[in-house]
C-alpha positions as protocol buffer text, in pm:
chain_id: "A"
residue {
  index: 1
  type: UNK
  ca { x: 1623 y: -2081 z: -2822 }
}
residue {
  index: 2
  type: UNK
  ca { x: 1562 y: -2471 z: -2744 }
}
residue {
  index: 3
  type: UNK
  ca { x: 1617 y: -2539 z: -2438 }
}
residue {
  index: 4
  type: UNK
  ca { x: 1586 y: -2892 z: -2451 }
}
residue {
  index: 5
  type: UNK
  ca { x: 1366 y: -3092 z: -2691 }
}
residue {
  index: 6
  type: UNK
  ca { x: 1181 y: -3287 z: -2418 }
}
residue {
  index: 7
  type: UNK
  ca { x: 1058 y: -2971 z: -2204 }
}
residue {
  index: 8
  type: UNK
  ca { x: 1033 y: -2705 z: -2512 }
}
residue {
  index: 9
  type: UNK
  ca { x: 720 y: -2732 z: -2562 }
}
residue {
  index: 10
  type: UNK
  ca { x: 637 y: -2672 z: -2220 }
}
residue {
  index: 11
  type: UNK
  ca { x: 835 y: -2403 z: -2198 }
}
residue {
  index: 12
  type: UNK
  ca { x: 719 y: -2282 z: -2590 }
}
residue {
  index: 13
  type: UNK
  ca { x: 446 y: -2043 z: -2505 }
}
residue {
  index: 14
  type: UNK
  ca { x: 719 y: -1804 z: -2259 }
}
residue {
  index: 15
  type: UNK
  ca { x: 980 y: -1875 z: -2535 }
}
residue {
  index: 16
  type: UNK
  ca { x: 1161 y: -2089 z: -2340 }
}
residue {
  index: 17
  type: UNK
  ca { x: 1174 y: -1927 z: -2005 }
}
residue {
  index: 18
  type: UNK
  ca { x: 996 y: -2058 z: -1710 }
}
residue {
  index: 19
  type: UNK
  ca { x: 774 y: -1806 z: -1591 }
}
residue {
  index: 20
  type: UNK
  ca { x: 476 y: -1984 z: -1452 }
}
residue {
  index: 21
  type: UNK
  ca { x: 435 y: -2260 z: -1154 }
}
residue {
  index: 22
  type: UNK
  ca { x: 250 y: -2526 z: -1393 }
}
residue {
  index: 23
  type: UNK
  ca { x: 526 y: -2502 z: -1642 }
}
residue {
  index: 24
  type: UNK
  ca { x: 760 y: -2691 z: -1348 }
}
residue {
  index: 25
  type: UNK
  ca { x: 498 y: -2900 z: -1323 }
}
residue {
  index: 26
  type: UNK
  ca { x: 482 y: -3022 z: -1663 }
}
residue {
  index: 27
  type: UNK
  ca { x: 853 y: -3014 z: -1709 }
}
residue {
  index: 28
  type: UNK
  ca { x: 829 y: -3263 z: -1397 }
}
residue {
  index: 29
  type: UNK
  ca { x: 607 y: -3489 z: -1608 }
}
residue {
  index: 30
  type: UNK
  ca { x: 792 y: -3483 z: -1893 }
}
residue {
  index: 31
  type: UNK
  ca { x: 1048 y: -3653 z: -1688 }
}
residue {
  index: 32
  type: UNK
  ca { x: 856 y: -3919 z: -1587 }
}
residue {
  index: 33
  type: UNK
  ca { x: 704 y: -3725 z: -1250 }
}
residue {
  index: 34
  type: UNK
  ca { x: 294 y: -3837 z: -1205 }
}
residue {
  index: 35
  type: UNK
  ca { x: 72 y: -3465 z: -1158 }
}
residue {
  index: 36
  type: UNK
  ca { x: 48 y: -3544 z: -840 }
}
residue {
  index: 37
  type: UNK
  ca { x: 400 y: -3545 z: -755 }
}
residue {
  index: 38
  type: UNK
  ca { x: 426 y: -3235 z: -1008 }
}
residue {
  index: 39
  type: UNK
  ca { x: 129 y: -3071 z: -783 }
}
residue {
  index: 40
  type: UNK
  ca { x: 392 y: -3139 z: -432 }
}
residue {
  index: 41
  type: UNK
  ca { x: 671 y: -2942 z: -607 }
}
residue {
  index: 42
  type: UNK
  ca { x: 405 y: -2694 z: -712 }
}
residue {
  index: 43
  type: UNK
  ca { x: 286 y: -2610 z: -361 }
}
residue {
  index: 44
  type: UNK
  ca { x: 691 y: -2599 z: -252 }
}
residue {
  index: 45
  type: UNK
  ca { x: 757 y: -2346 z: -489 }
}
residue {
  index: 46
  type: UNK
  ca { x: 437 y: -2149 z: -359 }
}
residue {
  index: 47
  type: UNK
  ca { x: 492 y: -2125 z: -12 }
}
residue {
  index: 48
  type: UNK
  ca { x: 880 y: -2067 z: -63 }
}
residue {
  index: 49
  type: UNK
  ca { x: 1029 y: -2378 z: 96 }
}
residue {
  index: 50
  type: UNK
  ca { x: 1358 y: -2396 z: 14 }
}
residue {
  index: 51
  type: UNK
  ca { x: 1426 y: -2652 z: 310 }
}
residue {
  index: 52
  type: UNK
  ca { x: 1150 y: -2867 z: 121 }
}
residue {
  index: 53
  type: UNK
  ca { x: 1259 y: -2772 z: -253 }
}
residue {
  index: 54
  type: UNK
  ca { x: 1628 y: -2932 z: -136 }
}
residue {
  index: 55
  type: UNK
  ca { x: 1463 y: -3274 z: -123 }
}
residue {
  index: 56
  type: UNK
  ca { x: 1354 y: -3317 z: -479 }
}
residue {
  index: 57
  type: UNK
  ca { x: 1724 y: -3299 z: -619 }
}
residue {
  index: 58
  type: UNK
  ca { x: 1793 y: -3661 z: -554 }
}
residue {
  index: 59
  type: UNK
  ca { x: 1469 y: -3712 z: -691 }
}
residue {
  index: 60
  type: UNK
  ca { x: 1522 y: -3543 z: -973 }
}
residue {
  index: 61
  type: UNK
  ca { x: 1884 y: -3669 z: -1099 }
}
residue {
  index: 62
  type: UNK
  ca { x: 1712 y: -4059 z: -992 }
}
residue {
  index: 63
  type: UNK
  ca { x: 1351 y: -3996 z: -1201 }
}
residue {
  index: 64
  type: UNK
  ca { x: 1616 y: -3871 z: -1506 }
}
residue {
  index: 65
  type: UNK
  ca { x: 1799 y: -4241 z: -1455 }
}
residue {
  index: 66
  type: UNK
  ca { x: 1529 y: -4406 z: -1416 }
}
residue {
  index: 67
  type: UNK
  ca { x: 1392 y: -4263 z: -1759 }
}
residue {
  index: 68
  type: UNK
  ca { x: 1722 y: -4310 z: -1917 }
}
residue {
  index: 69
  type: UNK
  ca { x: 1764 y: -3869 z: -1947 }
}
residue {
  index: 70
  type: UNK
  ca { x: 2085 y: -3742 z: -1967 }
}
residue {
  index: 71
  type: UNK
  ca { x: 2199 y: -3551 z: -1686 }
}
residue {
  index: 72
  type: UNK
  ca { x: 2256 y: -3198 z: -1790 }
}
residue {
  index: 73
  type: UNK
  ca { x: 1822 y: -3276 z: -1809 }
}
residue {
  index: 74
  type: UNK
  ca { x: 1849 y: -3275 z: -1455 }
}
residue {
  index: 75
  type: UNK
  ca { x: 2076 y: -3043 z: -1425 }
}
residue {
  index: 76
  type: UNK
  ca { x: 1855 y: -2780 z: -1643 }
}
residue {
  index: 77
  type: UNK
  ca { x: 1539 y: -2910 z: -1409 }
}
residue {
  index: 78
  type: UNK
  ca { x: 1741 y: -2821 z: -1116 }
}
residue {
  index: 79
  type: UNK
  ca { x: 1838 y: -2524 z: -1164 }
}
residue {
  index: 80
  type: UNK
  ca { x: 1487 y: -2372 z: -1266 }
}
residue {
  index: 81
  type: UNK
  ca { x: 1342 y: -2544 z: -975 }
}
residue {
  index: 82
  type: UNK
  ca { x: 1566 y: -2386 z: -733 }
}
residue {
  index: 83
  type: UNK
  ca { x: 1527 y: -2028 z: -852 }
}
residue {
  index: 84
  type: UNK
  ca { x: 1131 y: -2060 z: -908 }
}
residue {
  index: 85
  type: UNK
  ca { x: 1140 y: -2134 z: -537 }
}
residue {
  index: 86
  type: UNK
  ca { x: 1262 y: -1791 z: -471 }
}
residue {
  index: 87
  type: UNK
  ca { x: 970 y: -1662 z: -651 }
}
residue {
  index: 88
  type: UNK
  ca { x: 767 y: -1758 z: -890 }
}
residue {
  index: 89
  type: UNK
  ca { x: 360 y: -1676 z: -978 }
}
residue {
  index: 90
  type: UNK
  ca { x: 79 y: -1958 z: -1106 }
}
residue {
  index: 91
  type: UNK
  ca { x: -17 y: -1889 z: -1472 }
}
residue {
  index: 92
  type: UNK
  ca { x: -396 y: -1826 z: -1327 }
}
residue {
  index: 93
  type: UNK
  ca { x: -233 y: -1569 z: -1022 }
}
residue {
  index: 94
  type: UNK
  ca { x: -47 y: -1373 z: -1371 }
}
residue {
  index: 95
  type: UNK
  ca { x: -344 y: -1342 z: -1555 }
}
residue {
  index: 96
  type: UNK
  ca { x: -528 y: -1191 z: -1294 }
}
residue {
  index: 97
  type: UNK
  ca { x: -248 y: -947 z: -1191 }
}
residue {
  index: 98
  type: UNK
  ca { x: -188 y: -837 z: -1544 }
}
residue {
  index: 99
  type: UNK
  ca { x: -562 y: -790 z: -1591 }
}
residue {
  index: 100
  type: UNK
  ca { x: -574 y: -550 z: -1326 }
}
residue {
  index: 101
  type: UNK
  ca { x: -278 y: -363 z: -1384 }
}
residue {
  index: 102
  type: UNK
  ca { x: -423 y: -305 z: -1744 }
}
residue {
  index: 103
  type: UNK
  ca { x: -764 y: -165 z: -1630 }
}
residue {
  index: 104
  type: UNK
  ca { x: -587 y: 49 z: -1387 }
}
residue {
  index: 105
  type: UNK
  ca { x: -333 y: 206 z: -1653 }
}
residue {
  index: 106
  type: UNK
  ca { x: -664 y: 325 z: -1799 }
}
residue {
  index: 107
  type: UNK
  ca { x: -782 y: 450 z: -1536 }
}
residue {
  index: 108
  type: UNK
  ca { x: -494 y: 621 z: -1472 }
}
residue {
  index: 109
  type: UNK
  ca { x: -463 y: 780 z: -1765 }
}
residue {
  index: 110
  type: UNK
  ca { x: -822 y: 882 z: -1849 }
}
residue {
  index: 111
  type: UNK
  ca { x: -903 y: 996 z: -1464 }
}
residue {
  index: 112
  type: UNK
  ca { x: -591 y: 1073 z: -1319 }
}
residue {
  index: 113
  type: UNK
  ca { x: -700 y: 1271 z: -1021 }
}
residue {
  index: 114
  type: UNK
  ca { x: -1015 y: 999 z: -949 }
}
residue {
  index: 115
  type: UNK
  ca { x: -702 y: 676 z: -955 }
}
residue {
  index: 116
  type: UNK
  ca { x: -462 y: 878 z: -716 }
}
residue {
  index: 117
  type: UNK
  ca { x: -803 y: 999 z: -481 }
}
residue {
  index: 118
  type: UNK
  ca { x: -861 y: 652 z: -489 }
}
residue {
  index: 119
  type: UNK
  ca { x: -486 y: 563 z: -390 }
}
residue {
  index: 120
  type: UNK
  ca { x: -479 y: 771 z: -99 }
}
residue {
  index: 121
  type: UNK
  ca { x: -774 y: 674 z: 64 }
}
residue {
  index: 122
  type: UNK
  ca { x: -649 y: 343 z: 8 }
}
residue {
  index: 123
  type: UNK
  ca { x: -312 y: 415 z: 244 }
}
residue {
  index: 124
  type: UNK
  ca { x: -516 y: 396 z: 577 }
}
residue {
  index: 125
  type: UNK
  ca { x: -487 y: 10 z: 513 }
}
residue {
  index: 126
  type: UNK
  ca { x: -139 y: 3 z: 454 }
}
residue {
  index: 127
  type: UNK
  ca { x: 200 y: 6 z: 660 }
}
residue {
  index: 128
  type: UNK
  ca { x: 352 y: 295 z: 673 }
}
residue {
  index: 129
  type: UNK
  ca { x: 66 y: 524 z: 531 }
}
residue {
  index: 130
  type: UNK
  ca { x: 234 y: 876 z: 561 }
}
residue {
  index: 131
  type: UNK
  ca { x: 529 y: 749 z: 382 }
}
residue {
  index: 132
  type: UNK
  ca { x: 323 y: 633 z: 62 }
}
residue {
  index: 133
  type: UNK
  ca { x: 95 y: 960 z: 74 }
}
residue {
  index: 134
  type: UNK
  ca { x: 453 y: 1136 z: 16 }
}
residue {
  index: 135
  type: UNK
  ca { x: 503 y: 874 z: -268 }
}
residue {
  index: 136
  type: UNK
  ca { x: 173 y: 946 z: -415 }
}
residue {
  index: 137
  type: UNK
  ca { x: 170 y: 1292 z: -441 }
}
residue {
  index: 138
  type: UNK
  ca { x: 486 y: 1331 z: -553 }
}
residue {
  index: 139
  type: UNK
  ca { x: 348 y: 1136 z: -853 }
}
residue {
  index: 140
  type: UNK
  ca { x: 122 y: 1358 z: -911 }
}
residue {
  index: 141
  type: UNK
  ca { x: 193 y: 1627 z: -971 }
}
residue {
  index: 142
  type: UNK
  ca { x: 345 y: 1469 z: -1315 }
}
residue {
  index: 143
  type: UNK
  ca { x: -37 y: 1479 z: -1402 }
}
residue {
  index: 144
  type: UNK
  ca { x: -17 y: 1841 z: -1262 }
}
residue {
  index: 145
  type: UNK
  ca { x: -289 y: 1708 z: -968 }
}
residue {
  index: 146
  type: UNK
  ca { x: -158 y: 1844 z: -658 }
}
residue {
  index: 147
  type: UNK
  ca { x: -243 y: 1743 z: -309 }
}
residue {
  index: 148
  type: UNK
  ca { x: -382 y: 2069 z: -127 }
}
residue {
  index: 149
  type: UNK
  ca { x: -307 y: 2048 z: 254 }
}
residue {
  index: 150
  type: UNK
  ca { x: -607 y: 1992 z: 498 }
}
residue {
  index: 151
  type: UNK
  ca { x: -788 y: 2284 z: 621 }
}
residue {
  index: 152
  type: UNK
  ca { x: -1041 y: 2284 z: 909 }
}
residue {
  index: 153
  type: UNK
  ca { x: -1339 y: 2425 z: 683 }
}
residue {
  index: 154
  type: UNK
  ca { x: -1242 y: 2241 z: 356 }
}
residue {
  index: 155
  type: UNK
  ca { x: -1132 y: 1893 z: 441 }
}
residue {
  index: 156
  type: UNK
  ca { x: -1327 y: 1609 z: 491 }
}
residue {
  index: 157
  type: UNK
  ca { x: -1239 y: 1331 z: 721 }
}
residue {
  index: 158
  type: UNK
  ca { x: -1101 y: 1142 z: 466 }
}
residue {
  index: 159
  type: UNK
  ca { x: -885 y: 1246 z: 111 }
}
residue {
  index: 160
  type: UNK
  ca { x: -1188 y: 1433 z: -99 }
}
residue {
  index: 161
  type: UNK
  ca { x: -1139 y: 1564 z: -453 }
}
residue {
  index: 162
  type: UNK
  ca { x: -1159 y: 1933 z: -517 }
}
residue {
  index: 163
  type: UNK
  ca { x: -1185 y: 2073 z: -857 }
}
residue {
  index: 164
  type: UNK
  ca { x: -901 y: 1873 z: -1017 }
}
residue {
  index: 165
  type: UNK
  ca { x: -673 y: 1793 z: -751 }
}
residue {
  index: 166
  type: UNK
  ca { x: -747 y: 1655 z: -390 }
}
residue {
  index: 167
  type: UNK
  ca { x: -741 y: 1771 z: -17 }
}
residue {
  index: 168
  type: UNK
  ca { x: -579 y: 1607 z: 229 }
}
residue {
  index: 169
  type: UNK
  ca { x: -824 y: 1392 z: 474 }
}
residue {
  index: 170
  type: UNK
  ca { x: -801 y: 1508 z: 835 }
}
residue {
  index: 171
  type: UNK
  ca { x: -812 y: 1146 z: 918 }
}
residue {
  index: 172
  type: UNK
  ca { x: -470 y: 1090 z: 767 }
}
residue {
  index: 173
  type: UNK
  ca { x: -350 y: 1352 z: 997 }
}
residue {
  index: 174
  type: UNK
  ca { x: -104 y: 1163 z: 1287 }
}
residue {
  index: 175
  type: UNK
  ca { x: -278 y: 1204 z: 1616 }
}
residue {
  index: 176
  type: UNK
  ca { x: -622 y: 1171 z: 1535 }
}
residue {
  index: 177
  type: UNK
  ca { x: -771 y: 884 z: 1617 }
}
residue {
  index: 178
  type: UNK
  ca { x: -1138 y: 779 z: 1695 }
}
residue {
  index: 179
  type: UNK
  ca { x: -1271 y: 854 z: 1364 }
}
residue {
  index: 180
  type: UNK
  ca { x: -1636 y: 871 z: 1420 }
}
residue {
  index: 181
  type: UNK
  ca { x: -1625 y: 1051 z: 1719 }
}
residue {
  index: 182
  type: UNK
  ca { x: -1342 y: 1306 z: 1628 }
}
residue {
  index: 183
  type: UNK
  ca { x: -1556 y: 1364 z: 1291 }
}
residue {
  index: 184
  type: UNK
  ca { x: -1830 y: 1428 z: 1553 }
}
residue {
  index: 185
  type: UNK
  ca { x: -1639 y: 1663 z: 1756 }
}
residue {
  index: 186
  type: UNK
  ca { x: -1464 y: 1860 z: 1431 }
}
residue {
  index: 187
  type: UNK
  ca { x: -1813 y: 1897 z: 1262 }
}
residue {
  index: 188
  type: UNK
  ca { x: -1919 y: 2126 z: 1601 }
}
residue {
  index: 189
  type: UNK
  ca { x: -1610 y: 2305 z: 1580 }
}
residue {
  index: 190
  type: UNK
  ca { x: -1601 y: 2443 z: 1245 }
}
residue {
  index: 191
  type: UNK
  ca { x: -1721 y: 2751 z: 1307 }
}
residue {
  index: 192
  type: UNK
  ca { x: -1541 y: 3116 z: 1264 }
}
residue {
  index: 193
  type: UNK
  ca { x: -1331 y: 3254 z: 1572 }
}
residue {
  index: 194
  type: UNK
  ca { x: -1228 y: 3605 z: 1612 }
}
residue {
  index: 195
  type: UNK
  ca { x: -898 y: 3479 z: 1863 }
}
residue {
  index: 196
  type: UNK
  ca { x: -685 y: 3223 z: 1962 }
}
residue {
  index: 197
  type: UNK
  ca { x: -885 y: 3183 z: 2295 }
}
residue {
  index: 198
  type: UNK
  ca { x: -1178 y: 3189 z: 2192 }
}
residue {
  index: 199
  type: UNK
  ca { x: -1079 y: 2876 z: 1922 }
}
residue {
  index: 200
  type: UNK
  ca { x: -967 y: 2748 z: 2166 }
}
residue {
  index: 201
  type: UNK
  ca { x: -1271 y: 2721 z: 2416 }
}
residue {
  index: 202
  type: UNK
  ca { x: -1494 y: 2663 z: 2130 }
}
residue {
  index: 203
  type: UNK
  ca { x: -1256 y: 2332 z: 2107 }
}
residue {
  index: 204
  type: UNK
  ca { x: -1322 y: 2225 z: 2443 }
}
residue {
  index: 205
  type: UNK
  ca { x: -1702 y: 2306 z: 2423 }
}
residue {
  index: 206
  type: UNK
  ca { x: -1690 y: 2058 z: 2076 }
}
residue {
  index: 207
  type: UNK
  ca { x: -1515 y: 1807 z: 2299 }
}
residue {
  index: 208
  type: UNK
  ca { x: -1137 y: 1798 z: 2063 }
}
residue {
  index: 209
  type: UNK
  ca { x: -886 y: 1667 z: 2318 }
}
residue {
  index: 210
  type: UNK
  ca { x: -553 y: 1889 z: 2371 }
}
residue {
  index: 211
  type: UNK
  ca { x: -395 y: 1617 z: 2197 }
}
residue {
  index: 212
  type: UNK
  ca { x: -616 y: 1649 z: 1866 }
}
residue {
  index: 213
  type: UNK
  ca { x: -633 y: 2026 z: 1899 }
}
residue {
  index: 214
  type: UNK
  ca { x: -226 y: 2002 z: 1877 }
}
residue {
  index: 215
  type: UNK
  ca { x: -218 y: 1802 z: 1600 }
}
residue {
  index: 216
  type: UNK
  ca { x: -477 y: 1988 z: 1412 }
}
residue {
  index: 217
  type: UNK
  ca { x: -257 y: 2317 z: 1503 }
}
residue {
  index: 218
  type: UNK
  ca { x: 85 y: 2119 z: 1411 }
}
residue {
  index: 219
  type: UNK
  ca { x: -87 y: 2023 z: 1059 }
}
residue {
  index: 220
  type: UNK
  ca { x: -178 y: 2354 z: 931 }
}
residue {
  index: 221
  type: UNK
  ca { x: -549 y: 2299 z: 950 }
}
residue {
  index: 222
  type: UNK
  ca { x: -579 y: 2594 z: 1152 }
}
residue {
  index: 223
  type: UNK
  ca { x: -397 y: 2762 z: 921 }
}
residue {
  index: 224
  type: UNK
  ca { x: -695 y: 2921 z: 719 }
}
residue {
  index: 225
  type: UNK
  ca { x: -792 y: 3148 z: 1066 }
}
residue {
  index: 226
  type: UNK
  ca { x: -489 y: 3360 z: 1014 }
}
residue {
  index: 227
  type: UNK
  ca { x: -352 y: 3350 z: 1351 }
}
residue {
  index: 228
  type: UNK
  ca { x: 10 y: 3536 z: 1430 }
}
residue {
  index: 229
  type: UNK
  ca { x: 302 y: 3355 z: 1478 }
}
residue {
  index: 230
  type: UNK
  ca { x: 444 y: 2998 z: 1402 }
}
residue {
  index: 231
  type: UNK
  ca { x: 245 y: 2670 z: 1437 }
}
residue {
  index: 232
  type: UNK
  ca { x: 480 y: 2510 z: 1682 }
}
residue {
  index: 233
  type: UNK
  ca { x: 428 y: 2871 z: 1895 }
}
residue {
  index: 234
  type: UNK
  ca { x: 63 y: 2833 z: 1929 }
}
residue {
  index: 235
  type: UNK
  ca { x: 49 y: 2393 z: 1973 }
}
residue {
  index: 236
  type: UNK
  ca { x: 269 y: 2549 z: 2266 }
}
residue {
  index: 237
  type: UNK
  ca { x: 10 y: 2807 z: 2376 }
}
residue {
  index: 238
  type: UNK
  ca { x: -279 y: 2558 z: 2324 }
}
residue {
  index: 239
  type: UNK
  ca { x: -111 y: 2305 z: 2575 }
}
residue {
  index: 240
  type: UNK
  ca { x: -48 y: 2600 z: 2834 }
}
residue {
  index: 241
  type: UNK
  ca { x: -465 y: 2729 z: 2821 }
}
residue {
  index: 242
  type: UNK
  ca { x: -518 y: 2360 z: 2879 }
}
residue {
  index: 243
  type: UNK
  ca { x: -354 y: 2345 z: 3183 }
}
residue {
  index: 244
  type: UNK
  ca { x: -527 y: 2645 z: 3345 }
}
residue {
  index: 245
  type: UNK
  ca { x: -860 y: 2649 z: 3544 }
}
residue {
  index: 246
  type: UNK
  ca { x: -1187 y: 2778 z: 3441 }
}
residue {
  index: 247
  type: UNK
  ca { x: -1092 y: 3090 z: 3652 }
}
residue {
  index: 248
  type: UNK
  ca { x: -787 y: 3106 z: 3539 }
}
residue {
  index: 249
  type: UNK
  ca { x: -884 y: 3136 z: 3159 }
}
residue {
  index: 250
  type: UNK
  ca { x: -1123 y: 3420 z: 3257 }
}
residue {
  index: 251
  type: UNK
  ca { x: -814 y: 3638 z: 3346 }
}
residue {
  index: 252
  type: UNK
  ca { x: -620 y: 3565 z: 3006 }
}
């Protein structure tokens, strides 16, 4: 539909909607606004300024007087400046976006479990990574691609792919921190152990803090060595052999 004969053809190419920055712009110079003034409003509507964007509506209803526009122009002009300020993209920022999203709906769809490996190890970077894992592999598992839990002799420090799904990075578990150095420690530790204790020692030896040890107990990744009992049971008994001496754990 027309909005109004002077800015349709700006406007022709989203069918009358303003979708993009420039199309303010040129609606502005319609009006009788120079680019550069049309470039001002441009960077207002950028950076969000609605203090800013409150100045040009004076300036608006004058340039329409002074260019002998009716009113409801300005009115119209207003209005879509106002609500671009609360969002709005540049035409060149939309391409891009829209480029990308297409190339990754392929990828999505022709290597599922490579776009969601990719996705996880991507969640280090990002606020609140534990609660996008849980968004992630809930997705999934709508491409049947499920997200195995870490395990000390199958998990890498980071997410890894395994057959067709992927295993949980033991970076990503909460509590482990020092990458390089824990990856240091956890590569001397993976070894087989007969009893708690002697997993235990074996941790010390590979230089895991009580702290790590706990989290990798609290995890599961221990969870492969079979031990008796609940997880929570033997964090508990973990923190207790810490706190005895070297004599001490001879008598246990």
């Amino acid at each position: 539909e027309s909005v109004h004969p002077i800015v349709d053809d700006v406007l022709a190419e989203t069918r009358g909607i303003c979708v993009y920055q420039e199309q303010v712009m040129g609606m502005f110079n319609k009006i009788g606004f120079s680019l550069e003034e049309g470039e001002l409003i441009r960077r207002c509507i950028g950076k969000k300024d609605l203090v800013k964007i409150k100045d040009w509506k004076v300036k608006i209803y004058d340039k329409c007087v002074e260019s002998k526009l009716p009113r409801e122009l300005g009115d119209l002009i207003w209005k879509i400046v106002s609500d671009s300020a609360k969002y709005q993209f540049g035409k060149g920022h939309s391409a891009s976006y829209s480029a990308i999203a297409a190339i990754l709906l392929y990828y999505k769809q022709k290597y599922p479990t490579e776009f969601y490996w990719s996705c996880l190890v991507e969640t280090k970077n990002k606020p609140n990574p534990l609660e996008r894992i849980d968004k992630i592999s809930k997705e999934m598992l709508i491409y049947g691609i499920k997200l195995l839990p870490p395990d000390l002799f199958k998990s890498d420090i980071d997410f890894k792919i395994e057959d067709k799904n992927v295993r949980f990075g033991l970076g990503g578990i909460k509590g482990i921190s020092g990458i390089g150095k824990t990856l240091e420690s956890l590569n001397k530790f993976r070894t087989e152990h007969s009893s708690k204790l002697e997993l235990l020692e074996s941790a010390k030896l590979s230089g895991l803090t009580i702290g790590v040890v706990s989290a990798l107990i609290s995890a599961g990744v221990l969870d492969s060595i079979g031990f008796k009992g609940t997880r929570a049971r033997f964090a508990l008994e973990a923190q207790g052999y810490n706190l005895l001496t070297d004599k001490e754990k001879k008598l246990v």
